[in-house]
Wavefront OBJ file of the C-alpha trace (Angstrom):
o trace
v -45.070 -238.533 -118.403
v -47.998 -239.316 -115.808
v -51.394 -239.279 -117.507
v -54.988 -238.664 -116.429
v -56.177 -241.571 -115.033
v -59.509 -242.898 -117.325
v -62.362 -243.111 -115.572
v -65.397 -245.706 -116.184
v -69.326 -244.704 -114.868
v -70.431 -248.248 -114.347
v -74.624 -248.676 -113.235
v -75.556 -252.244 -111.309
v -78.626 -254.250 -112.845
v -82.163 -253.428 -111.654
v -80.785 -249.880 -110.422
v -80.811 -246.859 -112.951
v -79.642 -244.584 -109.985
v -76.921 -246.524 -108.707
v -73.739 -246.432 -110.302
v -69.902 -246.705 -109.667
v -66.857 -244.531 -110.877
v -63.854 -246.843 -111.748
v -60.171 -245.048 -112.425
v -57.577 -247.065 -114.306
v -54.337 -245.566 -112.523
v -51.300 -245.760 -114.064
v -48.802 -247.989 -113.159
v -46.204 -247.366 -110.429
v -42.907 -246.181 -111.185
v -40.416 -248.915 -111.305
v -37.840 -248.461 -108.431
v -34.305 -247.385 -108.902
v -31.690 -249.533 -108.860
v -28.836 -248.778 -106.155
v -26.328 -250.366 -108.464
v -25.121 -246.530 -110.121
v -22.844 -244.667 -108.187
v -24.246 -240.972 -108.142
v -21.111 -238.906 -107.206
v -19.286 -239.766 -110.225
v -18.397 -236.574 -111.701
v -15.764 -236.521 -114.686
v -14.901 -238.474 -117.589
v -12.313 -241.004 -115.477
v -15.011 -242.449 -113.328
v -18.101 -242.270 -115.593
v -15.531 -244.785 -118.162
v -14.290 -246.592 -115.425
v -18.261 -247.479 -114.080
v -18.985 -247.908 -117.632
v -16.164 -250.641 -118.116
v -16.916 -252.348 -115.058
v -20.516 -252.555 -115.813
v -19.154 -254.528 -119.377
v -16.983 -256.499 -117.845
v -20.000 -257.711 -115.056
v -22.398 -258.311 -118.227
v -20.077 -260.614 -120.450
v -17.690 -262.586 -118.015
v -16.745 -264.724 -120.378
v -14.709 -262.231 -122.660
v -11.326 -261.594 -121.046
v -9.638 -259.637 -123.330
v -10.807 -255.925 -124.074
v -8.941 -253.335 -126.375
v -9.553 -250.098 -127.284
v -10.265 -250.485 -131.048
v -14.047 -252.648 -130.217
v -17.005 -251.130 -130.521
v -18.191 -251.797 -127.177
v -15.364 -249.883 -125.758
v -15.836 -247.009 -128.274
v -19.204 -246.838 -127.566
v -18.387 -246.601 -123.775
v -15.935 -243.958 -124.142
v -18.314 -241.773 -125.940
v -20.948 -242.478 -123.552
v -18.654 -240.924 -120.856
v -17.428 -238.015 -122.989
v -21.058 -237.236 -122.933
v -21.599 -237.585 -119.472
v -18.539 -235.700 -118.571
v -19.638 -232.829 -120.710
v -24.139 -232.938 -118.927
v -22.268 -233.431 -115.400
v -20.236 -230.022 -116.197
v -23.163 -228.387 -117.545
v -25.195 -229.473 -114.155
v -22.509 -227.809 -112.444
v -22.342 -224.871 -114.182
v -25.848 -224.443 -114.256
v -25.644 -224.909 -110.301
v -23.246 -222.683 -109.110
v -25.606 -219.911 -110.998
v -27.934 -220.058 -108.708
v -26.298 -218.621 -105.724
v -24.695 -215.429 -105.609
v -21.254 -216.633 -104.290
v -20.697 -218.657 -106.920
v -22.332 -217.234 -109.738
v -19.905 -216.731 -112.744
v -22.107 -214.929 -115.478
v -22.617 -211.192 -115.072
v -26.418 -211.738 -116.115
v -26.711 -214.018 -113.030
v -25.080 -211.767 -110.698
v -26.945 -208.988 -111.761
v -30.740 -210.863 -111.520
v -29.245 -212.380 -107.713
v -28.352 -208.795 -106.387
v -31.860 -207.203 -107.742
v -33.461 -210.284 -105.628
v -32.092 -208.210 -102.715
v -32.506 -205.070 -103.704
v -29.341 -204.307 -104.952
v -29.616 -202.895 -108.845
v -26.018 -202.643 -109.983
v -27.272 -201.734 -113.169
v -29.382 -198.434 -112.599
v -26.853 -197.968 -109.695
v -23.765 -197.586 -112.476
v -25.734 -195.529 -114.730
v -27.181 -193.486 -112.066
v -23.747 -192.178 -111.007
v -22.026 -192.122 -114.291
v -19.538 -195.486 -113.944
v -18.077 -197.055 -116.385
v -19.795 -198.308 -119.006
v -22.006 -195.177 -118.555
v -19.501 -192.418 -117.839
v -19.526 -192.105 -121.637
v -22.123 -192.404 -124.743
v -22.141 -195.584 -126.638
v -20.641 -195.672 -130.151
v -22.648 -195.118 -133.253
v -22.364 -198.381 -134.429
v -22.758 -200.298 -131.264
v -25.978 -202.008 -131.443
v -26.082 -203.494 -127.834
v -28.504 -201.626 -125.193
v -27.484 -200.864 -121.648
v -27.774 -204.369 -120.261
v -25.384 -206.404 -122.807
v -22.826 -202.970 -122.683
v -22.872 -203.112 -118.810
v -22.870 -207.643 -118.690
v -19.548 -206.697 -121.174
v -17.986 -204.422 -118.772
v -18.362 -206.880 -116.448
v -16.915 -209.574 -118.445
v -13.987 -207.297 -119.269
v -13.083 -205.938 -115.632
v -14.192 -209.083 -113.350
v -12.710 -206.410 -110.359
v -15.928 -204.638 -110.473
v -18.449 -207.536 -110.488
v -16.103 -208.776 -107.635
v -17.234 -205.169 -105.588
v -20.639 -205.060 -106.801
v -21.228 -209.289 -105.850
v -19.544 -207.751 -101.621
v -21.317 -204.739 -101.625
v -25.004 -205.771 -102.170
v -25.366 -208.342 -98.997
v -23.162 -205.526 -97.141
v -25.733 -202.631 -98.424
v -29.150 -205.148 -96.921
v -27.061 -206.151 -93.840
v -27.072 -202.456 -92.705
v -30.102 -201.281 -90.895
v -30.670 -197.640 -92.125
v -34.259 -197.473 -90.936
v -35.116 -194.846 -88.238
v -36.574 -196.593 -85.216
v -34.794 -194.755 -81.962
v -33.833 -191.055 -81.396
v -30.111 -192.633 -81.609
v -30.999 -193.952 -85.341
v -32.253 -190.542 -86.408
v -28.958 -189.090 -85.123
v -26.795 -191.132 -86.965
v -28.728 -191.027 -90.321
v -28.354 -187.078 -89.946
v -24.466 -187.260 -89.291
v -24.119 -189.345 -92.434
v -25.390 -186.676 -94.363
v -22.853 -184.936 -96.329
v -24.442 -181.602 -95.160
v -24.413 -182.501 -91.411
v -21.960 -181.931 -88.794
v -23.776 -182.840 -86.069
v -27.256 -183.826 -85.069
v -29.376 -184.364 -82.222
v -32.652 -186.086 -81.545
v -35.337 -185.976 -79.055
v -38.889 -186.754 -78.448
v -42.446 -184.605 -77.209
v -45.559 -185.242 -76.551
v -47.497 -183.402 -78.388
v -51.037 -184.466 -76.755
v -52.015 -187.226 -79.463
v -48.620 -188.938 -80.004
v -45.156 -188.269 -80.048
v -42.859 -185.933 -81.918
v -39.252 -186.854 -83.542
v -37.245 -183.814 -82.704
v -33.992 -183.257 -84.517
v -31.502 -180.521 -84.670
v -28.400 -180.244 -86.722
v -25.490 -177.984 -87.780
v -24.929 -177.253 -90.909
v -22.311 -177.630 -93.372
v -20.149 -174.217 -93.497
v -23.314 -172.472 -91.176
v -25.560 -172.376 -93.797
v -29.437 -171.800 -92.631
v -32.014 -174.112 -93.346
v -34.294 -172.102 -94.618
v -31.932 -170.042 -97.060
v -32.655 -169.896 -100.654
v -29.708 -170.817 -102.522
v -28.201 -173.644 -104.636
v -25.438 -175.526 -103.346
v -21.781 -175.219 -104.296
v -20.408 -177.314 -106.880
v -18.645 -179.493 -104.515
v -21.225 -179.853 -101.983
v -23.620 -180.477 -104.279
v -22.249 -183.823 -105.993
v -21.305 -184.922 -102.529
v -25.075 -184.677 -101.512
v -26.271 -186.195 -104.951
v -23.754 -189.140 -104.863
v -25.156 -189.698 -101.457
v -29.132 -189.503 -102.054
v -27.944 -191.568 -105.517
v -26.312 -194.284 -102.953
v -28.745 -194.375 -100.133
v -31.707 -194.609 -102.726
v -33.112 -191.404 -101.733
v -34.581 -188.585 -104.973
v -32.073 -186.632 -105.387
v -33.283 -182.711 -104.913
v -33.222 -180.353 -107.674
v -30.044 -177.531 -107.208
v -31.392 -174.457 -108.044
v -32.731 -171.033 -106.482
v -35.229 -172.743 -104.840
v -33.294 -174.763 -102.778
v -32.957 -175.294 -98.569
v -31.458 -177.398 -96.856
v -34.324 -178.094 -94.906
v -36.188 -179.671 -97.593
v -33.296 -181.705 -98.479
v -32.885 -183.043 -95.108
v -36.855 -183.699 -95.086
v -36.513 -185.676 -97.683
v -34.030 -187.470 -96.569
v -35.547 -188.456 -93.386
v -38.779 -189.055 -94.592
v -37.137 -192.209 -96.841
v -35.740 -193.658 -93.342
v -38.689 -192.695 -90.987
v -41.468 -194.907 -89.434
v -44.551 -194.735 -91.107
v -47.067 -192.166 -89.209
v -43.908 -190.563 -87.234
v -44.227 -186.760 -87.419
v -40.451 -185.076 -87.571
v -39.729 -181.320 -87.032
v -36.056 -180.146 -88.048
v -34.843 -177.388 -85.632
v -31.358 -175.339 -86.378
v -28.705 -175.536 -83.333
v -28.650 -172.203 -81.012
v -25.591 -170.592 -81.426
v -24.043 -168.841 -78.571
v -21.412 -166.354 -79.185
v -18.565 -166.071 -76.373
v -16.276 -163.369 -75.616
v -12.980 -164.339 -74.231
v -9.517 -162.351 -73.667
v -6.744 -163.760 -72.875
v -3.440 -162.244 -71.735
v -0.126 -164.334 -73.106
v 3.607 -164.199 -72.303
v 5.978 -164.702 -75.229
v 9.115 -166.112 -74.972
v 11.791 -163.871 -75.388
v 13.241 -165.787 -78.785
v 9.681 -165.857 -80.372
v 8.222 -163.362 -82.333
v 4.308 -161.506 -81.400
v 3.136 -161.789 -84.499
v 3.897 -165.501 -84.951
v 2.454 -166.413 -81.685
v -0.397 -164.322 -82.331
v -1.123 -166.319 -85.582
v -0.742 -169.680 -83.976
v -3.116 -168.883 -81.179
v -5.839 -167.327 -83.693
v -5.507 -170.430 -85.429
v -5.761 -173.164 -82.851
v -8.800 -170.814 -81.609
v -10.067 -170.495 -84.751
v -12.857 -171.745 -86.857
v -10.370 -173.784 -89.203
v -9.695 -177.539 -89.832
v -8.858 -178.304 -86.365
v -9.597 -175.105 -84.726
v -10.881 -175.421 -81.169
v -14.469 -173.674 -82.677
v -14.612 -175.474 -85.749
v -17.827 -176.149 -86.905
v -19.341 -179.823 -85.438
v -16.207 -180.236 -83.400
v -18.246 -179.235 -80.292
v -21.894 -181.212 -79.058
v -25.037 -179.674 -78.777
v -25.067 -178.238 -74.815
v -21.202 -179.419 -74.344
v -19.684 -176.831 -72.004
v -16.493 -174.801 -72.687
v -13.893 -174.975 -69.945
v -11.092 -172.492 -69.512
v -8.915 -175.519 -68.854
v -9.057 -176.795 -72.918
v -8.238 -173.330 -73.866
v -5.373 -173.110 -71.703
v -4.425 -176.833 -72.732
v -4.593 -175.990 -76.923
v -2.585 -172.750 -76.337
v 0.447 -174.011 -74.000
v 0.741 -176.666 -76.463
v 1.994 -173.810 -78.894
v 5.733 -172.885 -79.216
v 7.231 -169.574 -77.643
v 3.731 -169.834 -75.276
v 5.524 -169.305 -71.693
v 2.314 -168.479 -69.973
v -1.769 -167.900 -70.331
v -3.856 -165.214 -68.182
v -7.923 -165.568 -68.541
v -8.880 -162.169 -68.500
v -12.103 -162.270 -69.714
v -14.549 -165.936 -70.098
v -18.546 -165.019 -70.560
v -21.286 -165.441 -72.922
v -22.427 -162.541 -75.355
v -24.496 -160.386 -74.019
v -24.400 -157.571 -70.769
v -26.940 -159.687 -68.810
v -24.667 -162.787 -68.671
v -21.948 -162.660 -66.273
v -18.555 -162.911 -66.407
v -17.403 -166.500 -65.610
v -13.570 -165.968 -65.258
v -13.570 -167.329 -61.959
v -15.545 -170.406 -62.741
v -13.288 -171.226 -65.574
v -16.651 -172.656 -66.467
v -19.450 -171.672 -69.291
v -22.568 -174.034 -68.833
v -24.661 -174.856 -72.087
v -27.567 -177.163 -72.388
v -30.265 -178.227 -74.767
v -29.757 -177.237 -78.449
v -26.853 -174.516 -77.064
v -23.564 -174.500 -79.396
v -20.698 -172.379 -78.434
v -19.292 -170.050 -81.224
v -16.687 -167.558 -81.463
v -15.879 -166.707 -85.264
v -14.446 -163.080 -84.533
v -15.649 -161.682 -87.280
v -16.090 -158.049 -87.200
v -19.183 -158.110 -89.064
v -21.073 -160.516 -87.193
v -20.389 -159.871 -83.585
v -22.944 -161.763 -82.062
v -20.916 -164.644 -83.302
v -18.354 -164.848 -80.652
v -15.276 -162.447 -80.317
v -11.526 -163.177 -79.016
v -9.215 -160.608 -77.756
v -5.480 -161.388 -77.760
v -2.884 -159.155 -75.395
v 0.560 -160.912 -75.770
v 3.455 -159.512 -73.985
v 6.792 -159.883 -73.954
v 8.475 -161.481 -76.922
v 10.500 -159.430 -79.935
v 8.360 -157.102 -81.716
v 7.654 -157.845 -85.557
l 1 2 3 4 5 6 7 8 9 10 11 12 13 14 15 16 17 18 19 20 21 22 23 24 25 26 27 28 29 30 31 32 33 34 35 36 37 38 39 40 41 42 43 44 45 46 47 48 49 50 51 52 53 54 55 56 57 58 59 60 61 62 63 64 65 66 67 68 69 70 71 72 73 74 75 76 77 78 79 80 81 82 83 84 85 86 87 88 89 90 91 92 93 94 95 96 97 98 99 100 101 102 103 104 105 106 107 108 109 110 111 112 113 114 115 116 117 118 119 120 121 122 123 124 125 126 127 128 129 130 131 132 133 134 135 136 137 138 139 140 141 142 143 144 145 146 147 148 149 150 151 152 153 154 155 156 157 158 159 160 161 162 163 164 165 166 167 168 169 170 171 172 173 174 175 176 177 178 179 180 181 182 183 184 185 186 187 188 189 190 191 192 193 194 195 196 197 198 199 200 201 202 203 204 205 206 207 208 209 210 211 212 213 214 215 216 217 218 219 220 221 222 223 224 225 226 227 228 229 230 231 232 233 234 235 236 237 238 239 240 241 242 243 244 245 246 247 248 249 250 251 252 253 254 255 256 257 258 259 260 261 262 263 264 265 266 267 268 269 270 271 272 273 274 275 276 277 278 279 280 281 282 283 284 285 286 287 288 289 290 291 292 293 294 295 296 297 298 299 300 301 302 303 304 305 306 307 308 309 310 311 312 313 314 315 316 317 318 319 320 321 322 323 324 325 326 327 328 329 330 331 332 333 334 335 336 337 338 339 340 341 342 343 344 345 346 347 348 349 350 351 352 353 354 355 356 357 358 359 360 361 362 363 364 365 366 367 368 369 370 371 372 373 374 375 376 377 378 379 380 381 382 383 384 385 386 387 388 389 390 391 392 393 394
């Protein structure tokens, strides 16, 4: 090992102030000879080099067998090697995450990116943490969860793709269009819609959304059962606190929360709820003659509807997208024992907005979503009015 060099004050006669500082330094290092092969790897080669090398040294000896010493001693030599070369290459291919073996390595390479497989299992209840440890198990957390790993080599396999996927993705909020798409991947967001104002100092983040079965965002309520682990697996994933569920709960702060973990620093949001705007439409419909009312009359309510795949389902239609009479007329033909479709009636609720039968045509804009739930007890919602004729009765 290299050594301080020892240094000597040395003072010239006739001069008490003058004096040198002398440093032995050690010697240099010899140099290496170029004589040793270094890609020799396994026990084969490092014996083979080894018996060449003997055979260089003593060319006078022409006969070799295995039972000298020489050779014995060679042979061991490059059992020895064979077993530090595979311990350098082991020791190697844990230092990078694609080739890491051990599940302690992969662990300590994901955290490097910010990936903790560990508190991301026990977070959400997998396996080894969907259920208590024995009473007699004296490992802790880290050894059960490196075990499980060992074990079921399928899940370090997922956790070793999914932690340079999980950094790949930019999830930060930089443009209205990133604020947009963070709210749609919210499990209680069906769509969303961002825009920016001046305010007089700076500018304002804007963003309106629809809500998950029309819930308000400033009602007091917990969350369904279902909804609620949907949202909680999803702040869990996304590395976002997860909200408390309880009679104190909006979905406004929930979505604030959730924002404010992807927003710029110093960028002011407000959350706005969509405008709703309830339509009234009639429509007059000839049955075919080998169809029966009522069935028609459920189809139509259906594809019109506010169902999986209804034309007013909830987030199927854009903020300020307008309704045409033409996709109305399109979704009903398409229905069996439909011969024909009259528009009788095509206007926004309300006595001051006219009727836009003619137009085939009802315009929306800014945060405007068209509704029509027919519901009797919330009119303002939207109403449809069916007159079939023709048909058999029943």
């Amino acid at each position: 090992m290299a050594r301080a060099p020892r240094q000597n004050l040395i003072f010239d006669e006739g001069c008490a102030d003058c004096g040198r500082r002398l440093a032995e330094l050690p010697r240099p290092l010899p140099a290496v000879g170029d004589d040793f092969d270094w890609q020799l790897r396994d026990y084969d080669s490092f014996r083979r080099f080894l018996l060449q090398d003997l055979a260089t040294r003593f060319p006078e000896r022409q006969r070799w067998t295995p039972a000298d010493l020489e050779i014995v001693l060679q042979e061991n030599l490059a059992a020895v090697l064979d077993q530090l070369s595979d311990m350098l290459d082991r020791v190697a291919s844990e230092a990078t995450l694609e080739t890491a073996r051990h599940p302690a390595s992969v662990r300590r390479l994901l955290q490097l990116i910010g990936y903790d497989a560990l508190e991301r299992a026990r977070a959400l209840g997998e396996p080894p943490f969907d259920r208590p440890p024995a009473a007699d198990d004296p490992r802790d957390d880290i050894d059960r969860f490196d075990q499980y790993w060992l074990d079921n080599p399928q899940r370090m396999e997922a956790a070793r793709r999914a932690g340079p996927r999980a950094i790949h993705r930019q999830r930060r909020c930089v443009t209205l269009e990133d604020y947009r798409l963070r709210l749609q991947e919210h499990p209680l967001v069906l769509q969303a819609q961002a825009w920016s104002r001046w305010c007089g100092a700076w500018e304002e983040v804007h963003v309106a959304v629809i809500v998950q079965g029309r819930r308000a965002l400033d009602t007091r309520a917990p969350l369904p059962e279902a909804d609620w682990q949907a949202v909680r697996d999803f702040h869990l994933e996304q590395g976002v606190p997860v909200p408390v569920n309880d009679i104190q709960l909006t979905v406004r702060g929930v979505l604030l929360d959730y924002l404010d973990a992807m927003r710029m620093a110093g960028q002011p949001i407000r959350l706005e709820a969509a405008v709703e705007v309830g339509l009234v439409i009639v429509l007059a419909i000839q049955v075919a003659d080998n169809h029966f009312r009522s069935e028609v009359r459920q189809a139509v309510e259906q594809v019109l509807g506010t169902g999986p795949g209804g034309f007013f389902a909830p987030g199927r239609l854009q903020f300020g997208e307008d309704v045409f009479a033409g996709d109305l007329f399109e979704a009903v033909m398409a229905l069996d024992g439909v011969e024909n479709v009259c528009l009788e009636r095509f206007k926004r609720m309300g006595r001051r907005f006219p009727d836009r039968t003619g137009a085939g045509r009802i315009e929306l804009e800014g945060l405007e979503v068209a509704v029509c739930e027919n519901d009797p007890a919330r009119p303002e919602r939207g109403h449809l009015s069916l007159r079939l004729r023709g048909g058999r009765a029943g």
